[in-house]
N, C-alpha and C positions, 0 to 999 in steps of 0.2 A: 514596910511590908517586904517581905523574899522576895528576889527580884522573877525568880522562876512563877510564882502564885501572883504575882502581878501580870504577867502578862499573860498567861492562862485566864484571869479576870476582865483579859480587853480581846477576849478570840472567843469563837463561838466554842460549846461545848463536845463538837468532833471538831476542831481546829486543835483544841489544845489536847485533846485526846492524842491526835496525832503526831503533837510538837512531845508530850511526855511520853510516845511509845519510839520516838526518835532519839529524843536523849538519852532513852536505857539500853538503848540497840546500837547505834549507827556514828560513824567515825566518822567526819565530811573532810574533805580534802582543803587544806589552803584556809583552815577554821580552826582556831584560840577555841576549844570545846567548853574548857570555864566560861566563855563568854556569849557562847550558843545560846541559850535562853533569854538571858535577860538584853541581847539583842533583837527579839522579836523576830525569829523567822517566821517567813512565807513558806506558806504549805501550798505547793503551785497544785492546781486541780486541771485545768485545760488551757489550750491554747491556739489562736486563729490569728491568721495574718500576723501583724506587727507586737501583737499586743497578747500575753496574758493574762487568768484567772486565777485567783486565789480560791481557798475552801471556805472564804464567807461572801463570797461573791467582788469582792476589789480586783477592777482592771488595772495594769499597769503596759507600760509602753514597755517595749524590749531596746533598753536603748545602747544592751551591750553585744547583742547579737546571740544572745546567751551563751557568753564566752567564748564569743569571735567567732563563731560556727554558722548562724545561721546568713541564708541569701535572699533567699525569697518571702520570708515570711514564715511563721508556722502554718501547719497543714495546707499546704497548696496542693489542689486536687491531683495535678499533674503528676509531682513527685509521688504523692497516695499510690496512685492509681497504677505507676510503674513498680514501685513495690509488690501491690497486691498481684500484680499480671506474674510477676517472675516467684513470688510466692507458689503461684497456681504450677510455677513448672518446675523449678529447683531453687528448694530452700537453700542446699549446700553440699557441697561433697569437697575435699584437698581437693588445693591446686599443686600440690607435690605430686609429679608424674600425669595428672590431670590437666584437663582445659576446658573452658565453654565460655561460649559465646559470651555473655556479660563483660568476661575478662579481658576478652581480646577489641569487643568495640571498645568500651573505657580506655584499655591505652592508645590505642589509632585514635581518639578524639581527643586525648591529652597529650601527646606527641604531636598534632597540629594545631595544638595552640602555643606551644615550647618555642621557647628561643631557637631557633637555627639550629641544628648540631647534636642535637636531643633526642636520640633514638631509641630507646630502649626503656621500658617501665619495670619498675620493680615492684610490689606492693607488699604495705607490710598494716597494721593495725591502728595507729595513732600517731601522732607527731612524732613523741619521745624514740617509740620503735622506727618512723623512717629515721629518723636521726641515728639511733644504731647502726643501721643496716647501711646507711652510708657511710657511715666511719671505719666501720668495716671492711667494707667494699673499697675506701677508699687506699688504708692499710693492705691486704690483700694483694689487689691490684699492682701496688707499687711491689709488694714483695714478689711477685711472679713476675714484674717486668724487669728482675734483679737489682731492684734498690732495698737498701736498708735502711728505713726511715722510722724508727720508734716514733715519731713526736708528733702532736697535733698542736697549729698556731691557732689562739682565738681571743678574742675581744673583753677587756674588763666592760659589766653592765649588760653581756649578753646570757640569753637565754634559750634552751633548746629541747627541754624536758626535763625528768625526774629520774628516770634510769640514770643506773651510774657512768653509761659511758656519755651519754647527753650532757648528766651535771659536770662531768670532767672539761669536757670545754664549757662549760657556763661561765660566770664571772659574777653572779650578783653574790654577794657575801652575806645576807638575809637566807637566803635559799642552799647556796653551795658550800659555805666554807666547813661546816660543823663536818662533811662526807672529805674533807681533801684528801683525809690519811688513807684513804679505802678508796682513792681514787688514780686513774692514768695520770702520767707526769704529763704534763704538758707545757705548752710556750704559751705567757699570755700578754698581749700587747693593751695598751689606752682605750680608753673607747674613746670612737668619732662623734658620738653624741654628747659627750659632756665638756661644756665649754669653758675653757678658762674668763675671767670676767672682762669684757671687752671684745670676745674671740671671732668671726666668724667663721663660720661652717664652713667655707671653704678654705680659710688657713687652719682649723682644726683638722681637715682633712687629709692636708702636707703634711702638718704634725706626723700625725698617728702613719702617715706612709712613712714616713722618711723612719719614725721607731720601727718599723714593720719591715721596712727595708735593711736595714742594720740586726735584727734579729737576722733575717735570709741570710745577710753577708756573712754573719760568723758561723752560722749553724743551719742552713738553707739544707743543705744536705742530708739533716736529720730529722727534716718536716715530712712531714707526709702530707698534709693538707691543708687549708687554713679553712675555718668553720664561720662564717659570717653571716647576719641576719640583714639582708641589704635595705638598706635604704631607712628602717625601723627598728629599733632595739625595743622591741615593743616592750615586752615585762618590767624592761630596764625605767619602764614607767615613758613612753613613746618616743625615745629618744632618737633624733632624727641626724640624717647626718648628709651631706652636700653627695652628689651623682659623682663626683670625679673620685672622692671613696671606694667608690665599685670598681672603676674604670683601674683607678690605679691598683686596687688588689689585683685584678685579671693579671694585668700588664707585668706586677711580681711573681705570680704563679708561673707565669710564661719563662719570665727571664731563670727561674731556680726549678723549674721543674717539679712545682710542688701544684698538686689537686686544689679547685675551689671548689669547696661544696658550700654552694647559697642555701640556708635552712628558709625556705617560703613557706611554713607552716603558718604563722598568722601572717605574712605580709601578702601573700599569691590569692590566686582565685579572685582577683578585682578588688581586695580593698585598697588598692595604692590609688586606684583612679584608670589603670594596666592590667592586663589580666595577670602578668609577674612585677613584681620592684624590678626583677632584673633588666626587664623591659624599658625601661625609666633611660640605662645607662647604656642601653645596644649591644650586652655583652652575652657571654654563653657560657656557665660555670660548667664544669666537669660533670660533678651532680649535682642535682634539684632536689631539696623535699618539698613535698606539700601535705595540706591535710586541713584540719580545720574544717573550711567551707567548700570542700570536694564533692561532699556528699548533700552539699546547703544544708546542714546541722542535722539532719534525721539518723544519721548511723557514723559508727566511727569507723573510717577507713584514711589508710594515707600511700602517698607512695613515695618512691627514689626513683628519676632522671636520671637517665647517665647516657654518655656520650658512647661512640661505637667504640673508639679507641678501649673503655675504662671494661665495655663489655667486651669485648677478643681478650683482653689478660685473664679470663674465665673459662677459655676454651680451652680444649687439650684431651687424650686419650681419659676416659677411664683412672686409669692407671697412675696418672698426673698428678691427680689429689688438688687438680685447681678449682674444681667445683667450687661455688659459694654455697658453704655448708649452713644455711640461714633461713629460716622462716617459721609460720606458726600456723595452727590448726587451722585457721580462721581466715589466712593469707586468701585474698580475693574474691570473698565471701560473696556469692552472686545477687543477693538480696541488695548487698553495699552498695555492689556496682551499679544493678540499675537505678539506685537512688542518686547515684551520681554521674550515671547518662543523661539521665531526667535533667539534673541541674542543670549540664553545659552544653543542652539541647535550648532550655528556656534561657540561658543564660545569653548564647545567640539571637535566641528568635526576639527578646525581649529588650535585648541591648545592654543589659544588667551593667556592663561596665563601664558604659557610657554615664549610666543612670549614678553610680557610684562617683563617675571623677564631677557629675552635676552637683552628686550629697556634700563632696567635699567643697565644692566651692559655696554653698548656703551654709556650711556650718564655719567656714572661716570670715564671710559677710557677718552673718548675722553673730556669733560670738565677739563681734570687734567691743563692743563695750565695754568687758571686760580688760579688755588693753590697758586702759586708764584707772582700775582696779589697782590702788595702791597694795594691796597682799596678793594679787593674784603674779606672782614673779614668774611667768612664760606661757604660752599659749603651743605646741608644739604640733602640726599636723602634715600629712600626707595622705590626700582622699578624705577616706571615711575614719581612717586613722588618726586620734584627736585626745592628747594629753595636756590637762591644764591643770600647773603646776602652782599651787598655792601655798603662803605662811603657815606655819603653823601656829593656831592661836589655841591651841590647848589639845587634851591628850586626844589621838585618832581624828585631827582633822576634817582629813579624805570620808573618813567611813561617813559622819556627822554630815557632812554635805550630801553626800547618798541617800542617807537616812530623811533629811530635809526633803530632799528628789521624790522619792517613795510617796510621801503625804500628799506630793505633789500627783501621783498617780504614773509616774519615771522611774524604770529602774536601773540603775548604771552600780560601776562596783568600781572604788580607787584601787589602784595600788600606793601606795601609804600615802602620801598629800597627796598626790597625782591622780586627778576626777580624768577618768577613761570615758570615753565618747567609743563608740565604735555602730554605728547605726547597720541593719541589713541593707542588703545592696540595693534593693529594689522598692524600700521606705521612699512615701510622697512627702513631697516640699510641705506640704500641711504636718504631717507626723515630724519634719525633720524641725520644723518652728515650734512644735510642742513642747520635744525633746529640748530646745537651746532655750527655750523660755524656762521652761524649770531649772533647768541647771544656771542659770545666770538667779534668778530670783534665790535659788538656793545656795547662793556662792556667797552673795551677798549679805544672806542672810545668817550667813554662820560665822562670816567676817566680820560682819559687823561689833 
């Protein structure tokens, strides 16, 4: 049987109504489209707390935060309820030449939870744009402070969006390489996540400085910035990497005069177990992105950190032309903000981050089984952040494990063998043991 008409055969008849007006219509992002259908998607209909609804009625657990965004759960009255209030006053107007109140509490409450040294909020629309707009800024900056620095240093295995000035410092070769010729030249060093066999983390760490350090020695001068994702290479499939990593980038930027911009898009807002990774290693990058779970997954917003110093190279007459000529319609969208007031209001009152570096120590207890899993070759976490890294025993491993999860009533997504874990911050020890039961029963079972 087509493998399309088969599975239209096992969905009710508005499921698959909706799964064939999706395949004639709709592109999905990060999705093989040949293989959309006779994949079986979910047609999501609603959503509460941890868990949602499919259009035939099947709950499933959210057990990837629905791609690392969400904090609290779906529909928490709270967040609802601040939406609806700033709805009733202003939907929207530019923050070009503009201001209001949304904008300016959101940063006064993300500036005091910043590393030390972190003055200044910039906002832009999604990860891959804060990552622009710090690259930028970071280029810019150096150019008005009278350096020439063409070049951006960054990480093999790192990821930082889709835009092409994002995938220019990327490193995964799945995602980046086919864009190189259409891309920024850049410097690109080892990653700290992948270990030679035998290696530890913290001699993997020396490694990758001591190359990192010898790039600065010959060409330090033509850096502009170095782009790092601290403490998590997450897309890189969660590759983790020792706190002196951080510490000793700082310590290079210092010594050559070159920008750190920490990309905290999926690692900030508490999944480290911190409200930042950078937190983890007591440092203070030049700039910050964040985004992701800013908003705890109800609207997309993000922003760029920057230090007082990196915002004075932006000052000057008019006439100067130092302006940071950057932004977009949408730029601090006041519905955004208050959904992400709401957050890192409840985020306090609720302890969420506490709650988080809790999740992470129940999913590294209770995953230990798998330790002695002869095909599961590594276990990789930090918090709620949790890649487990299995053989490949035939075509699409990762997704077949997933797939298992799903029947199971769990929804989790790999990146290629690597089963992602990433639970909401604010998920009970009961939901965090549903979630590791099925992914262990299903590791198993497809290893087998």
């Amino acid at each position: 049987m087509d493998a399309t008409i088969l599975v239209m055969s096992m969905a009710s008849e508005a499921t698959a109504n909706l799964i064939r007006r999706d395949a004639t219509a709709v592109w999905h992002p990060f999705t093989q489209q040949s293989l959309w259908v006779a994949d079986e998607p979910i047609v999501v209909d609603r959503a509460d707390g941890m868990y949602f609804w499919d259009t035939d009625g099947n709950r499933y657990l959210d057990g990837v935060s629905s791609l690392w965004v969400n904090v609290h759960g779906h529909n928490h009255p709270t967040i609802n309820q601040a939406i609806i209030d700033q709805l009733g006053r202003l939907d929207h107007t530019t923050f070009l030449g503009l201001t209001h109140e949304p904008g300016i509490e959101l940063a006064e409450k993300l500036l005091a939870t910043a590393p030390k040294g972190l003055t200044r909020v910039f906002y832009a629309g999604d990860g891959a744009s804060a990552v622009e707009a710090a690259i930028k800024m970071a280029y810019q900056a150096q150019a008005q402070s009278g350096q020439n620095r063409p070049y951006f240093a960054h990480f093999a295995e790192g990821y930082h969006g889709d835009t092409l000035g994002a995938v220019s410092v990327g490193g995964i070769d799945l995602f980046h390489e086919t864009y190189r010729p259409i891309l920024l030249e850049t410097r690109m060093v080892s990653s700290p996540g992948v270990l030679e066999p035998g290696q530890r983390r913290l001699n993997r760490a020396a490694a990758v400085l001591t190359e990192l350090g010898e790039l600065l020695e010959r060409q330090g001068k033509q850096i502009c910035a170095i782009v790092l994702e601290p403490l998590v290479q997450a897309a890189g499939g969660m590759l983790t990497h020792d706190v002196s990593f951080v510490k000793g980038v700082r310590a290079l930027c210092d010594e050559y005069g070159v920008l750190m911009i920490c990309d905290e898009v999926a690692t900030g807002v508490g999944r480290t177990g911190r409200m930042w990774a950078v937190d983890h290693a007591e440092v203070t990058p030049d700039l910050m992105t964040c985004g992701k779970g800013l908003t705890a997954g109800y609207l997309p917003m993000s922003a760029v950190m920057t230090t007082e110093p990196v915002y004075e190279a932006f000052l000057g007459a008019g006439s100067t032309g130092r302006t940071f000529f950057h932004g977009h319609s949408y730029t601090a969208n006041p519905l955004c903000a208050a959904a992400a007031i709401a957050n890192l209001d409840l985020m306090e009152t609720d302890q969420t981050v506490a709650n988080a570096a809790a999740i992470g120590e129940q999913l590294s207890k209770e995953l230990t089984p798998l330790v002695t899993q002869d095909r599961v070759k590594e276990i990789r976490q930090i918090g709620t952040m949790t890649g487990i890294e299995v053989e490949s025993v035939g075509d699409r491993t990762g997704f077949a494990i997933c797939q298992a999860a799903r029947a199971k009533g769990v929804w989790i997504r790999p990146l290629a063998d690597v089963v992602i874990l990433m639970p909401p911050l604010a998920m009970t020890p009961t939901d965090v043991s549903t979630l590791t039961s099925a992914v262990i029963e299903s590791i198993e079972e497809v290893l087998a």
